[in-house]
Legacy VTK file of the C-alpha trace (Angstrom):
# vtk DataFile Version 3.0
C-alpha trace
ASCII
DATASET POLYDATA
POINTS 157 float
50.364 -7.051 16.757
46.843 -7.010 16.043
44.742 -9.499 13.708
43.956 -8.263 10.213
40.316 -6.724 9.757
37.846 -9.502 9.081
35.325 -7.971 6.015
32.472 -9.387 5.165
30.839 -9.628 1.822
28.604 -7.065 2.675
31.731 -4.442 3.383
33.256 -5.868 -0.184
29.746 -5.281 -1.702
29.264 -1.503 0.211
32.976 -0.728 -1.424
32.054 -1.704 -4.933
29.187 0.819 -4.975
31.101 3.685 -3.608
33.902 2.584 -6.172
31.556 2.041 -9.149
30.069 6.061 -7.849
33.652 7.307 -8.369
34.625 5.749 -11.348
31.375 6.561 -12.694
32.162 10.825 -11.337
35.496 10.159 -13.011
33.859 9.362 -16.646
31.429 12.183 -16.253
34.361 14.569 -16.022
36.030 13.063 -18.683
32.630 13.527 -20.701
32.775 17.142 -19.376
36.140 18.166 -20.758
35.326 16.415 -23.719
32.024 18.357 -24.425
34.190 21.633 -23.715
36.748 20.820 -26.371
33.684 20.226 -29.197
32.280 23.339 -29.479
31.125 23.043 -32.764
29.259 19.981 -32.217
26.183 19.577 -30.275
26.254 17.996 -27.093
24.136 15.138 -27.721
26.018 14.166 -30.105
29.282 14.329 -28.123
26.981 12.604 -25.417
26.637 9.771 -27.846
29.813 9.258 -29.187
31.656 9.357 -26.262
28.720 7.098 -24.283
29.441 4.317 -27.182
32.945 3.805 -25.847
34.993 1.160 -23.863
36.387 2.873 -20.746
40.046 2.816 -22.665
38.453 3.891 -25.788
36.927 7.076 -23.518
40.572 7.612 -22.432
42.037 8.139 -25.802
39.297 9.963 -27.089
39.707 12.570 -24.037
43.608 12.771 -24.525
43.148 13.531 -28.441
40.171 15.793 -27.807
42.124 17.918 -25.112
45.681 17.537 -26.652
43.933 18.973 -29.692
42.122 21.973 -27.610
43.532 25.552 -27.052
44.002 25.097 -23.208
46.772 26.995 -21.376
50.011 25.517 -20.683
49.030 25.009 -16.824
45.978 23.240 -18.062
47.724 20.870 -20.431
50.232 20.437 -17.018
47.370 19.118 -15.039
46.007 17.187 -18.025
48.865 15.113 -18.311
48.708 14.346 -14.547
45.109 13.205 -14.962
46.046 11.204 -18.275
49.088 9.343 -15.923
46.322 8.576 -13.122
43.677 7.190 -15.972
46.337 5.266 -17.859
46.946 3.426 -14.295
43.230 3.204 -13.407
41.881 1.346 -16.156
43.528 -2.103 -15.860
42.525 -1.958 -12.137
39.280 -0.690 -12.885
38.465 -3.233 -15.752
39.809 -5.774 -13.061
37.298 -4.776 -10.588
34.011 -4.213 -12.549
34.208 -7.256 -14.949
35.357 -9.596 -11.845
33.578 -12.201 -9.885
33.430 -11.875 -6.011
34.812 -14.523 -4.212
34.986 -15.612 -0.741
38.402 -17.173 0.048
40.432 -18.309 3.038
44.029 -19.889 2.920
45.260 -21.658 5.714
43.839 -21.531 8.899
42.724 -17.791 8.150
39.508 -17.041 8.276
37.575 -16.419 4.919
37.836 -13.232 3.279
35.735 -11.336 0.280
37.943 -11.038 -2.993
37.170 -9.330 -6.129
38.850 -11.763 -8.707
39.202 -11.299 -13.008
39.938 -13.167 -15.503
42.910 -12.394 -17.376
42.553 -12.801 -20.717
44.157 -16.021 -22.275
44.769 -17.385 -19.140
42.178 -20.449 -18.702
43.007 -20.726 -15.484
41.678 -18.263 -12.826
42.640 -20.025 -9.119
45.106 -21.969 -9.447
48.140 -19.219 -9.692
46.180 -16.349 -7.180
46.594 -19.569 -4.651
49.944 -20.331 -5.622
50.546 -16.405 -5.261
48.795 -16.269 -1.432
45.699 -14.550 -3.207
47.391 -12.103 -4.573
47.895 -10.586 -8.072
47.287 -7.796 -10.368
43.440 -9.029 -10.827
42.842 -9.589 -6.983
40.999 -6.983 -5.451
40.122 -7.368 -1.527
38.109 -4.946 0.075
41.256 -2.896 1.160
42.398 -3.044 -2.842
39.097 -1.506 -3.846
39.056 1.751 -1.449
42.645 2.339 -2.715
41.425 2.385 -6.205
38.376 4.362 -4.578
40.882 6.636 -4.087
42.460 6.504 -6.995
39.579 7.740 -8.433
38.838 10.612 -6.384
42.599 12.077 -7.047
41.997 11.811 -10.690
39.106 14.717 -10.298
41.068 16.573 -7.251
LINES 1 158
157 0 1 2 3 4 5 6 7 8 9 10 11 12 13 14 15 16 17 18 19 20 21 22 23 24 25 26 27 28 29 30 31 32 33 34 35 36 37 38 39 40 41 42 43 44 45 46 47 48 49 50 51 52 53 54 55 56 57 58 59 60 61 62 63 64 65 66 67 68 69 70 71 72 73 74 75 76 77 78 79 80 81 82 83 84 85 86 87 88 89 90 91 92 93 94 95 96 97 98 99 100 101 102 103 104 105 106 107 108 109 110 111 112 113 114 115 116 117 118 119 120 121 122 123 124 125 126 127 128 129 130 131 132 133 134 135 136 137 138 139 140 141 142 143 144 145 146 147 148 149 150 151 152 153 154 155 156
């Protein structure tokens, strides 16, 4: 068996811009389809509503925008895809951009770059991701952010 990949913070740091480029693609089309469905409204201000949102907010206002629209039935399929994939994305996504990066080691294992939130309410932030091996639904490592990379990119496929 071979010994897990060692990342630095540097490799954690290279996958948070490529994931922050895809989320950021991943808004833009959801701008785009919005924009579409608003054709009696100029685009700035569409630009300006929509820009004024939370990521979340963004999501609802594309569902209601494009539930709303006169798209096909085969459109509305793939809609609701996209709408499943978002709904999962944005906890993860929140998790990752309003995180702290970390560098962590348990054990005798050497240390390794985290991307760690806050949950909300929760006043403490260590003390259960150690008691849970640094793990948890706010613990990114650099593995954890490609997959939501990913994530991302099968959202616009």
């Amino acid at each position: 068996m071979s010994a897990p990949v060692k990342y630095t913070l540097d490799d954690l740091h290279l996958m948070m811009g490529r994931f922050l480029t895809e989320s950021s693609h991943v808004e833009n089309m959801m701008l785009a389809l919005v924009t579409v469905t608003q054709t009696g409204r100029p685009i700035e201000d569409v630009f300006a509503d929509f820009m004024d949102k939370t990521f979340g907010e963004k999501i609802k206002a594309l569902k209601k925008a494009c539930d709303a629209y006169a798209f096909n039935d085969n459109h509305h399929a793939l809609l609701k895809e996209a709408y499943s994939g978002l709904d999962a994305l944005l906890p993860k996504r929140n998790f990752i951009e309003h995180g702290s990066t970390y560098e962590l080691a348990m054990g005798d294992k050497p240390p390794q770059p985290y991307r760690i939130c806050k949950i909300r309410g929760d006043m403490e932030l260590l003390g259960p991701i150690i008691a849970n091996n640094l793990t948890g639904p706010n613990v990114f490592t650099t593995d954890g952010i490609s997959a939501v990379t990913e994530e991302c990119i099968a959202i616009r496929a």
